[in-house]
N, C-alpha and C positions, 0 to 999 in steps of 0.2 A: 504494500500500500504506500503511494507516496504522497508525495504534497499536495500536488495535482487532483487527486482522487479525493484526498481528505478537502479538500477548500470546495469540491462539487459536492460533497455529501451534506457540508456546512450550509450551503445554498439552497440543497434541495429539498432540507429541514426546517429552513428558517421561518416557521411560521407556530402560533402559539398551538398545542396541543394538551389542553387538561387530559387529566386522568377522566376517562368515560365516555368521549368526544370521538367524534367522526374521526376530526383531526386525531386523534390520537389513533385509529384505528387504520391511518392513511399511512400514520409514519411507523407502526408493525409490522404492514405490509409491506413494507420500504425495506427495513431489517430486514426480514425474511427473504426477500429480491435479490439483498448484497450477499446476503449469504450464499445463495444457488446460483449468483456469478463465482461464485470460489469454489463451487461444486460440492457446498455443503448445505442440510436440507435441516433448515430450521421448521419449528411446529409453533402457530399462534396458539396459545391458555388462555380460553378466556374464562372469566372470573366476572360473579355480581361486586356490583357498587350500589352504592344510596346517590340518586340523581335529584337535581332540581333545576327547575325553568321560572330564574324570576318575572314574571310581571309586573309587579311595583314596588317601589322602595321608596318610602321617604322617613323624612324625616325633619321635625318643625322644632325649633330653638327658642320660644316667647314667642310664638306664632310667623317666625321668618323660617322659609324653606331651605334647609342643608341640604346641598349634593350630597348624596351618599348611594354605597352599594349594600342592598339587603344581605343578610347570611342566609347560606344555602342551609335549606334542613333545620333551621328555625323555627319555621310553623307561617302560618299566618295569622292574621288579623288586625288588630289595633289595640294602641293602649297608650295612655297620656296621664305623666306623674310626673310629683318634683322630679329634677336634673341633681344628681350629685356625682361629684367626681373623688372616686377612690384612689387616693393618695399612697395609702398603707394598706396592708392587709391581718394586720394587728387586729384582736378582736374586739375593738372599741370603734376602727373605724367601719371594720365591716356591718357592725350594727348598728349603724347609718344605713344601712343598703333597703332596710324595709318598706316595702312600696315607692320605692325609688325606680328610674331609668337611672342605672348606672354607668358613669364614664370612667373606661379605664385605659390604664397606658400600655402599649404594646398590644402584643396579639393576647387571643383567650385562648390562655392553654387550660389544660384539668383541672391544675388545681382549682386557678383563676374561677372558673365558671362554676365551680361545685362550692366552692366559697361562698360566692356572692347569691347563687339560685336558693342555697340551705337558709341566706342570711334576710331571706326575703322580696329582692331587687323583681322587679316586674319585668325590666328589659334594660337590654345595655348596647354601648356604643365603644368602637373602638376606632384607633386612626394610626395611619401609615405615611410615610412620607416626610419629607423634608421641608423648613419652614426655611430654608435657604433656597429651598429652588423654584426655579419660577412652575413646573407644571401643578397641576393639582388631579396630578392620576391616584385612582382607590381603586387599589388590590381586591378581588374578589375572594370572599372569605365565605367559610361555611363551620356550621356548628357541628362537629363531627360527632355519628351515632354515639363513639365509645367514650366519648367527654358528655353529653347530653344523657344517655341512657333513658331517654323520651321523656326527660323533664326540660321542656322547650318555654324559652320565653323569646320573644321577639331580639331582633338584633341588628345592627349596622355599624357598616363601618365609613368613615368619612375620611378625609385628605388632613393632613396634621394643621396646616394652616388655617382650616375652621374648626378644629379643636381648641387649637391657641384664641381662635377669636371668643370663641364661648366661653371660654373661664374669663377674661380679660369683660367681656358683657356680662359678666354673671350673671348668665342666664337662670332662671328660676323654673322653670314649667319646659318639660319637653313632651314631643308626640312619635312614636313609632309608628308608619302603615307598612305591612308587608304584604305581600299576595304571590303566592307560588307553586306551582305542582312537584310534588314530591312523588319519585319516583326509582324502580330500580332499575339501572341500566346496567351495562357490560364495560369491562375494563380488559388490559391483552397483557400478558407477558410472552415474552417471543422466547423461545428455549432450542439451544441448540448441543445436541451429545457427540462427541467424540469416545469412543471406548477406548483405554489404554489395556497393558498389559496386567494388569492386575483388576482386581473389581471392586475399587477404590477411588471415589471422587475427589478432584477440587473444583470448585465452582468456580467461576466469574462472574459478578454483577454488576450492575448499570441500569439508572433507570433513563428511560427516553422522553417521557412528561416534561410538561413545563407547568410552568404559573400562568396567571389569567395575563400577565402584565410580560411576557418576556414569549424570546424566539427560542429559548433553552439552548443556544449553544455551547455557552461556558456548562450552564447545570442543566441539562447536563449529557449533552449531546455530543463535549467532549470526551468525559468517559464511556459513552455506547461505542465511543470510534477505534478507543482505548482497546475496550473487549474485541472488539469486531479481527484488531490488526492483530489482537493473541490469537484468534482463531484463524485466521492465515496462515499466522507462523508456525502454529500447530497443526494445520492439515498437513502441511510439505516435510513435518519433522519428527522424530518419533518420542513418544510421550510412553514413561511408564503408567502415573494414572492416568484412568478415565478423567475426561475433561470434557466438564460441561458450561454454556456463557447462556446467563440468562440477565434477557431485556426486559425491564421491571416497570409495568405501568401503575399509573397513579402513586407513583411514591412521595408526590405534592402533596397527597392528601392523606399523606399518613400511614405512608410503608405500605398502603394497601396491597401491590403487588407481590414484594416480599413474602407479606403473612399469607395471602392466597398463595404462594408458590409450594410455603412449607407443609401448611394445610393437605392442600391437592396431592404431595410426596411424603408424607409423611410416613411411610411405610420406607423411604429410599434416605433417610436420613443417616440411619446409622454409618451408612457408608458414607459420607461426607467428612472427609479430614480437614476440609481448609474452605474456609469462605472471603476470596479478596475481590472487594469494592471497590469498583473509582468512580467517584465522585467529583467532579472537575478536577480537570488536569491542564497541562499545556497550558498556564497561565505564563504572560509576558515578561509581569514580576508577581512578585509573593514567597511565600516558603513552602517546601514540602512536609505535609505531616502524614503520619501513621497510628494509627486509633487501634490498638488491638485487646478486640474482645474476647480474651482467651488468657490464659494462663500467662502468666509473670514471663518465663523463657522467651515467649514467642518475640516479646518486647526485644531484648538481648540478644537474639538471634536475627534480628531485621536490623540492628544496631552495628551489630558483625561482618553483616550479610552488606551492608548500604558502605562499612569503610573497606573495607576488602575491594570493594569496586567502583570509588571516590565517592560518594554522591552522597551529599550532605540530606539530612533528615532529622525531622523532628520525631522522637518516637513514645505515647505513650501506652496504657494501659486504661481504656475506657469504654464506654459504651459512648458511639457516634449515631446520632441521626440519622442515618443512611439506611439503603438497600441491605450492608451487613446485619443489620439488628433484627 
């Protein structure tokens, strides 16, 4: 695989593909294609997701309309209470949250939402983006099943620069409308096997999804091209173990593809010795790290492995965000 090839694959992906999405369905197919130009015969997985088609999203501040993108999987309806904005999550501030629409910083991870839903809050807002920059793009966000466990309250997210403007108008009174179809669609992971001399795997992973707001080159359409060029160099070469590269959709939205992967195989795990992720790579600048979710050694031994063949690395010992976990 050379330059040439890798900068047409970059182009012929550049476009947004969520986990569940045609688009995303477009660029498995794609995978699969590059592959049986190398003469190796990948198989689409596909896998349920939780889908949604917003219809309306607003969102009113003392009766002035906020841009905003609904959460997927939220629910619908409406509902209008004081505005309070959670600071801390100390339990003095959270019990503030009752019959509140709560504003909070960042994203709504588990804890966040199981927090604030226990502590009363009727609905919340959250915001993205930079109050340096001039656009006012809002990430599309969704309340995922395993964070929600179907205790839904309304939700949005808005652009951080009308975040900033609401606390600064201390605003008193907000309103959430959302209206959406909740539904279950289809998700792909592209899977391709080499059998080695033994009957013993390592995997390769990569997911091929993006975000609502990105072409996913860097994330991570760099690393699909990553696995793609090991399974080149492993068709032409001889490999003791089995070696298998699996293209991981929806891992935007929360490993989904992954845990479907493990789910679907779970009879074929025990034979799996080694699971290596790449997750953007081929950065211009930056550092290289190493996350390993495994035993102490494996740390020391990529440590050994990286000086022995110059190449500087950062290495430790964690559970990473990614297609590995």
């Amino acid at each position: 695989m050379n330059t040439q090839k890798i900068m047409k694959i970059f182009e012929d992906t550049a476009y947004v593909r969520m986990g569940g999405s045609e688009a995303e369905l477009k660029c498995a197919e794609y995978i699969k294609g590059l592959c049986a130009e190398m003469g190796l015969k990948a198989e689409i997985e596909d896998f349920e997701v939780s889908m949604a088609t917003i219809k309306t999203a607003k969102l009113y501040a003392d009766g002035e309309e906020i841009t905003c993108k609904g959460y997927m999987l939220c629910g619908s309806g409406e509902v209008e209470a004081p505005l309070y904005y959670l600071t801390n999550t100390d339990k003095y501030s959270l019990s503030l949250c009752k019959g509140k629409i709560v504003l909070v910083d960042g994203y709504m991870g588990y804890w966040m939402y199981r927090d604030i839903f226990e502590a009363g809050a009727v609905g919340f807002i959250t915001y993205d983006g930079n109050a340096n920059y001039v656009d006012k793009d809002i990430d599309q966000r969704e309340l995922r099943p395993h964070v929600s466990k179907g205790d839904k309250i309304l939700g949005v997210n808005i652009n951080a620069k009308d975040a900033i403007r609401i606390i600064n108008g201390n605003v008193k009174q907000a309103k959430i409308v959302v209206e959406q179809d909740e539904y279950k669609g289809v998700s792909r992971n592209v899977v391709l096997d080499m059998p080695g001399a033994i009957d013993e795997y390592i995997v390769f992973t990569a997911h091929y999804d993006s975000t609502s707001l990105s072409q996913g080159a860097y994330d991570n359409m760099s690393g699909s091209i990553g696995i793609l060029g090991m399974a080149e160099h492993f068709s032409k070469n001889l490999h003791r173990y089995g070696l298998r590269f699996v293209w991981c959709g929806s891992e935007e939205r929360g490993l989904l593809g992954s845990k479907a992967y493990v789910s679907a195989h779970e009879s074929e795990l025990d034979k799996v010795v080694l699971n290596i992720n790449l997750d953007m790579i081929g950065c211009i600048m930056g550092k290289f790290i190493a996350c390993c979710t495994a035993e102490e050694a494996l740390v020391h031994y990529i440590n050994y492995y990286a000086s022995e063949y110059g190449f500087g690395i950062a290495t430790r010992q964690d559970v990473y965000s990614s297609d590995s976990s």
